[in-house]
Each structure stands twice: as structure tokens, then as C-alpha cells.
C-alpha positions in Angstrom: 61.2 -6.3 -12.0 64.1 -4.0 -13.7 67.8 -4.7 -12.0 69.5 -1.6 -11.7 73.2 -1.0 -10.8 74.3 0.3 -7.7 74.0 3.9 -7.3 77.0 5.5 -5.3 74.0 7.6 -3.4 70.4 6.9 -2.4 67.8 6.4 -5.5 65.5 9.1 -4.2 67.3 11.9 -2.6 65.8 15.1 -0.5 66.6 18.2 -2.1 65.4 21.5 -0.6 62.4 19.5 1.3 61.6 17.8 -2.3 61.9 14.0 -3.3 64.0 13.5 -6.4 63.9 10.4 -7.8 67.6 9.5 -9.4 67.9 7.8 -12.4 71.0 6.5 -14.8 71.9 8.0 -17.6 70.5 5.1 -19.8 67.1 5.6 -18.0 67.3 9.4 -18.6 67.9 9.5 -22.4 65.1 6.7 -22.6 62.7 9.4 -21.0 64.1 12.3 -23.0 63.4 10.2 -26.2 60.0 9.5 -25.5 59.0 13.1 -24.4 60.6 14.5 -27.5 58.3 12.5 -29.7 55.2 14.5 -28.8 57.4 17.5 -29.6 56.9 19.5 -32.9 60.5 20.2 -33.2 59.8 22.5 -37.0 57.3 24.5 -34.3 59.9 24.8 -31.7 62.4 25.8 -34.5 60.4 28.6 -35.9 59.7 29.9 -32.2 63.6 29.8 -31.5 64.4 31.1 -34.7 61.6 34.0 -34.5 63.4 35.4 -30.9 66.6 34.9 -32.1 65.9 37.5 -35.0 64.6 39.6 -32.4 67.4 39.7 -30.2 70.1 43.0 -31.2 73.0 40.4 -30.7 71.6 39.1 -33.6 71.6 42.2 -35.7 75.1 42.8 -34.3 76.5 39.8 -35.4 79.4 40.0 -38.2 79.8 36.2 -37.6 77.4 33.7 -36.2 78.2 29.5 -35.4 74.9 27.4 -35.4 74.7 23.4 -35.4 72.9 22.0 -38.3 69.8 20.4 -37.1 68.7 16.8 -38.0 64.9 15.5 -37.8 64.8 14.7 -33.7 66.6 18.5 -33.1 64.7 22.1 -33.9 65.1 23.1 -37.4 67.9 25.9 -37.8 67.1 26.1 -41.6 65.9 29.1 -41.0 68.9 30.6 -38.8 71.3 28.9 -41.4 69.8 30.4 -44.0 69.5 34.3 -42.7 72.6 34.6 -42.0 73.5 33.5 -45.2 71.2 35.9 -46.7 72.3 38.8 -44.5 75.9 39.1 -45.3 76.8 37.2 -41.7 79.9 34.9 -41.9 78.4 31.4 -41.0 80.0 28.5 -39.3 78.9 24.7 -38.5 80.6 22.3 -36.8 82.0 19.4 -38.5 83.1 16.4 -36.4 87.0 15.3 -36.5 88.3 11.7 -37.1 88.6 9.3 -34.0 85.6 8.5 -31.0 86.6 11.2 -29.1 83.7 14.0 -29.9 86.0 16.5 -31.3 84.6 19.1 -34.0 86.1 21.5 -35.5 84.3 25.1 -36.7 84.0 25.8 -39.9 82.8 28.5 -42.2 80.5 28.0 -45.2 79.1 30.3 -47.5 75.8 28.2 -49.0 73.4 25.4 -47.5 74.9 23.7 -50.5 78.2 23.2 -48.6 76.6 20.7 -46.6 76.7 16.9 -47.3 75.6 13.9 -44.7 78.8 12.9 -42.9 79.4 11.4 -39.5 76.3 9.5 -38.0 74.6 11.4 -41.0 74.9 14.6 -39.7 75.1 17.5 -42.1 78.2 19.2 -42.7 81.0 20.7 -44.3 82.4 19.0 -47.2 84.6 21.9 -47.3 85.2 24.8 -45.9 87.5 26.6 -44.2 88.3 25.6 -40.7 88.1 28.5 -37.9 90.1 28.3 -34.8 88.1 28.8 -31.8 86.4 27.2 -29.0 82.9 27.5 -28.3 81.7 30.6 -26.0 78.8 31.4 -24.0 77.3 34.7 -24.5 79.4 35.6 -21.5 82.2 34.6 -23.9 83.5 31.7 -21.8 84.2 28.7 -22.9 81.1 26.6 -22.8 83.1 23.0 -24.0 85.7 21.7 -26.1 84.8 18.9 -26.9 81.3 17.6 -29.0 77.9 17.4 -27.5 76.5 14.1 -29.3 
């Protein structure tokens, strides 16, 4: 038998006439790690990457800001690398000193730019830093703050 903590609700709620079952967040990122085993993430990647290209705010785009994948994410190679080859100014993130999931945007103009920093993620070993936030398509901003 697994001992959980005390939920400040119910562990299996009614929504809309439907059962949800609640889980932590531990339990959560255990199932999401297991699912994304099966996944082909270079498949995913290409699939992404191929409607991307097809979309005209791609084509639009003077400037574009895409994470750098690792091996458990899709592969953005392939984004990283157009917009490279397609005159686009490019920007990755690149995490800041301290625990506190800040990044900071910056542009590169090569893949070659990149070197294994933070938790091994690639990025930036130089660079100019860009000052913005991150925006939704809506051009809102969609978080300050790092996402791992």
C-alpha cells in the first residue's frame, strides 16, 4: 500500500458528470515519464518542424526564439537550423545563475554557438543577450520565469 499526503480536496473529483482521478505532482511527472518513453520524440520533431515551416508566421518571421532540444524533448535541429539558413535572427534561451529558473534570451548565429551548460542543456557560450519576455502568439506574456 502507497501513503500519500493529504490532498486539500477529494482524490477523485466530479467534473462535468466525469470522475477525475487527482494525483500529486510527483505521481504526475512519474506517468508523464513513462508515457514519453514509447514516444519517438526525432518523429514528433520532424512532424512539428514540418507544420511549423508550413505556417506564414514562419515565413514572416525576421526573428524567431526556439529551446534547444535534449534527447527526452522533440528535436528542434531542424527549426534551429532553418532559420539559421534562412537569414532569420535566432535566439535560445540560456539559464541565469541562482535556483530560481531564470533564462535569459539570447541570439546566436551558428549551432556551433552552443556548448552543454546547466543540467547539460545546450546553450549559448556567447552571445548577445536580447531583452524580452516570452510571448504567446497573441503576444502576451506566456512566463518569466524557466519551464524546467
Amino acid at each position: 500500500m502507497t501513503l500519500r499526503p493529504a490532498l486539500p480536496y477529494p482524490a477523485n473529483l466530479c467534473y462535468n458528470g466525469c470522475e477525475v482521478n487527482v494525483m500529486t505532482k510527483t505521481e504526475a511527472r512519474a506517468q508523464a515519464k513513462a508515457l514519453r518513453k514509447n514516444l519517438d520524440l526525432h518523429a514528433i520533431g520532424a512532424a512539428m518542424t514540418q507544420q511549423l515551416f508550413a505556417l506564414p508566421a514562419w515565413r514572416q518571421a525576421g526573428t524567431v526564439f526556439c529551446f534547444v532540444s535534449m534527447r527526452d524533448e522533440p528535436d528542434t535541429t531542424a527549426i534551429l537550423q532553418q532559420a539559421l539558413v534562412s537569414g532569420k535572427r535566432l535566439c535560445v534561451p540560456r539559464c541565469l545563475p541562482g535556483n530560481d529558473g531564470r533564462m535569459e534570451l539570447v541570439e546566436i548565429t551558428s549551432l556551433n554557438d552552443l556548448q552543454p551548460g546547466r543540467y547539460g542543456i545546450l546553450e549559448p557560450c556567447g552571445g548577445r543577450t536580447i531583452a524580452a519576455l516570452a510571448v504567446s502568439y497573441t503576444h502576451l506574456r506566456a512566463h518569466e520565469t524557466g519551464a524546467y
